[in-house]
Every structure is written in C-alpha cells, then in structure tokens.
C-alpha positions in Angstrom: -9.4 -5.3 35.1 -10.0 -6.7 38.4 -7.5 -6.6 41.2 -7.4 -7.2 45.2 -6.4 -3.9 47.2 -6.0 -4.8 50.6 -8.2 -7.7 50.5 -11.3 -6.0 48.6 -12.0 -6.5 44.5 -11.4 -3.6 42.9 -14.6 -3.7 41.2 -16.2 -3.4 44.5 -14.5 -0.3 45.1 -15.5 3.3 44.2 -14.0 4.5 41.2 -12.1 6.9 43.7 -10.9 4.5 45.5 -9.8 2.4 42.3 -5.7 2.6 41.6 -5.2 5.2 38.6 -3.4 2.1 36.9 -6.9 0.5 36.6 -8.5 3.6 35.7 -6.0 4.0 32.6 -6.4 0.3 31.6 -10.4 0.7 31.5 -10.0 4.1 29.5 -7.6 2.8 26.8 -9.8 -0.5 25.9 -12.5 1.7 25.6 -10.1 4.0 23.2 -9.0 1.2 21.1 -12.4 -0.2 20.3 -13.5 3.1 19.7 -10.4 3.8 17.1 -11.0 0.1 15.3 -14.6 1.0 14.9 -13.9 4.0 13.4 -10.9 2.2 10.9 -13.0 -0.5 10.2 -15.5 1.6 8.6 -13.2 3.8 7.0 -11.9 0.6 4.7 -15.5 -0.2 4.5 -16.3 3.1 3.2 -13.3 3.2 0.4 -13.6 -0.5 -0.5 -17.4 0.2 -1.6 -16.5 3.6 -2.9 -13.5 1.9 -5.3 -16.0 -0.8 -5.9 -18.7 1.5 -7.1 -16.0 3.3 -9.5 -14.8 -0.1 -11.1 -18.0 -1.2 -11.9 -19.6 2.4 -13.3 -16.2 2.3 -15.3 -16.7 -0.8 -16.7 -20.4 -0.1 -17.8 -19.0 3.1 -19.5 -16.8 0.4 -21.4 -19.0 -1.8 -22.3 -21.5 0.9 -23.7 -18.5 2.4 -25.9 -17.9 -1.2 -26.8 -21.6 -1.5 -28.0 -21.2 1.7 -29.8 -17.8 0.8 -31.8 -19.3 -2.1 -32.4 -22.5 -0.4 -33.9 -20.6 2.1 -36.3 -18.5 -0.6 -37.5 -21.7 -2.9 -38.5 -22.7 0.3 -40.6 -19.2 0.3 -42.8 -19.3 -3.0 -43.1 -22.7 -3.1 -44.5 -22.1 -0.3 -46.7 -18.6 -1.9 -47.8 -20.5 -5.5 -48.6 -23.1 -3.5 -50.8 -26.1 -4.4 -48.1 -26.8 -0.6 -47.8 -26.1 1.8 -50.4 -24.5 5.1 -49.7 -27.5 7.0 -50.9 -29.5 4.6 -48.2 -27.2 5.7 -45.5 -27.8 9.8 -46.8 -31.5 9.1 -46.5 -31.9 7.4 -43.4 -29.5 9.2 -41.3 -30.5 8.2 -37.3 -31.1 4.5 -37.1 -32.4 3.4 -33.6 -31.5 0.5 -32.6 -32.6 -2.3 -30.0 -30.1 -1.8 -27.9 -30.7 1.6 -27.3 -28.2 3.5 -29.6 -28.6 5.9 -32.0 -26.6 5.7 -35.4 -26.2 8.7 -37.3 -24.5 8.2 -41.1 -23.4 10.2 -43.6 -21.4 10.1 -46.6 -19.7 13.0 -48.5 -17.8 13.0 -51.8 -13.8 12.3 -50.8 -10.5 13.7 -52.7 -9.6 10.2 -53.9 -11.3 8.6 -57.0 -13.3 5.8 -56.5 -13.6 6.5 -52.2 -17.0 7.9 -50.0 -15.8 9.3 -46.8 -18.8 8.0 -44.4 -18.8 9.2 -40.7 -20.8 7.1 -38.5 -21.9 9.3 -35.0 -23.4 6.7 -32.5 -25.3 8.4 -29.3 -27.0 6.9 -26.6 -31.0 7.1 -27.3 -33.1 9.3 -25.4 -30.2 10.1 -23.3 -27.8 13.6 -23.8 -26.3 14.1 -27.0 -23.1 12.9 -26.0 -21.1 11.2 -28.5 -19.9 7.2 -27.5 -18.0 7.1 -30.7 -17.0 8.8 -34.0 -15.6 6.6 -36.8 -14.4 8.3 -39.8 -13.5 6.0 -43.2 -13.1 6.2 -46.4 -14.8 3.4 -48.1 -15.1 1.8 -51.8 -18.6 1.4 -52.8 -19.4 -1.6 -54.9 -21.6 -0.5 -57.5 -25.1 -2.3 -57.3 -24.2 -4.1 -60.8 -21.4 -6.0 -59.0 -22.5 -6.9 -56.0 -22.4 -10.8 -56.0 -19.9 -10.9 -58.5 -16.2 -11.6 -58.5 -13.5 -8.7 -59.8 
C-alpha cells in the first residue's frame, strides 16, 4: 500500500520508517496468498484422490460384471444342451478372450433329475482371487432330446 507521510511516498521510505499499519497490510496479503495456495491445492489433491477411487471402483465393477456374466454363459450352455455336463468335468479351466478364467464342475445333487454345477471365474494370469462364484442346480437335457419339444 502506498501512502504520503509528510509529503514523501511511503514506498520511498525505509521499512523503518514505514507506519506499522503498512507493515501489517504488506504481511497479511502475503498471508492470504500464501493460505489460498495452500487450500487450493488441498481440493486439488482430494478431488484427484476421489477421482482416482471412483474410477478404480468402477473397473472393479465392470470386471465382476465380466465375470457374472461369464459363469452365467456356462449354465446357460449346459442348461440348452450346447455343453454336456461330462464336457464341463473334463474341461474344467476355460480361458477366455477377455482374460478370465472359468473353472466348472458338476457333482451329483440330492434331488432327482438336478446336477449341482459351480462355476469359479478368476482373473487369468493374475492372483487366484475369486471375481465370482455361482452355484446352481441345473436339469440336464439328455442328448436324445435336445432339439425336441417335451
């Protein structure tokens, strides 16, 4: 800030000489720039870091979509007769393009005329965590009446 002090600009002046009010002035613009700096990048700093956690978060959904999706194709192959359950016993991982792995088995179940078929998907190559588990019990068309109506 620039005042007259008995005829001279203050800015002439030594800071000694300067009035404490101008001294205070100078100090506190100084302050607040320094304190909306240091806000500003605060908000920038949690805006990216919520940012970041939406979109990882939404990859992790869209993988366990991918993987829902994946076990489901399997029982609905199996329950249109395109795979046999003795298929599925053999070929247990199935790698697909997409880079899961399916892993399908079928066991005997308590009610007559049902196979209980668990379908494990994984992601390939990566840890052996599971994206999704689907457990069902399914009928299984017999191979003589597939393609024909009940």
């Amino acid at each position: 800030m620039i005042g007259v002090r008995r005829g001279r600009v203050d800015s002439a002046m030594s800071p000694q000489q300067r009035s404490p009010i101008a001294r205070l002035t100078r100090g506190s613009i100084l302050l607040e720039t320094l304190l909306s700096i240091v806000l500003f990048a605060a908000a920038a700093v949690f805006t990216l870091a919520a940012l970041s956690n939406g979109l990882s978060s939404t990859d992790r959904t869209r993988t366990r979509t991918r993987a829902a999706d994946a076990a489901r194709s399997v029982i609905a192959q199996l329950e249109a007769g395109i795979v046999t359950d003795t298929e599925i016993s053999k070929d247990r991982n199935a790698r697909r393009d997409d880079g899961l792995l399916v892993e399908a088995s079928t066991s005997v179940s308590s009610f007559p005329g049902l196979t209980l078929v668990e379908v494990v998907v994984r992601e390939d190559g990566g840890d052996d965590r599971v994206l999704f588990r689907l457990l069902q019990l399914v009928r299984v068309p017999d191979r003589a009446s597939i393609g024909t109506r009940p």
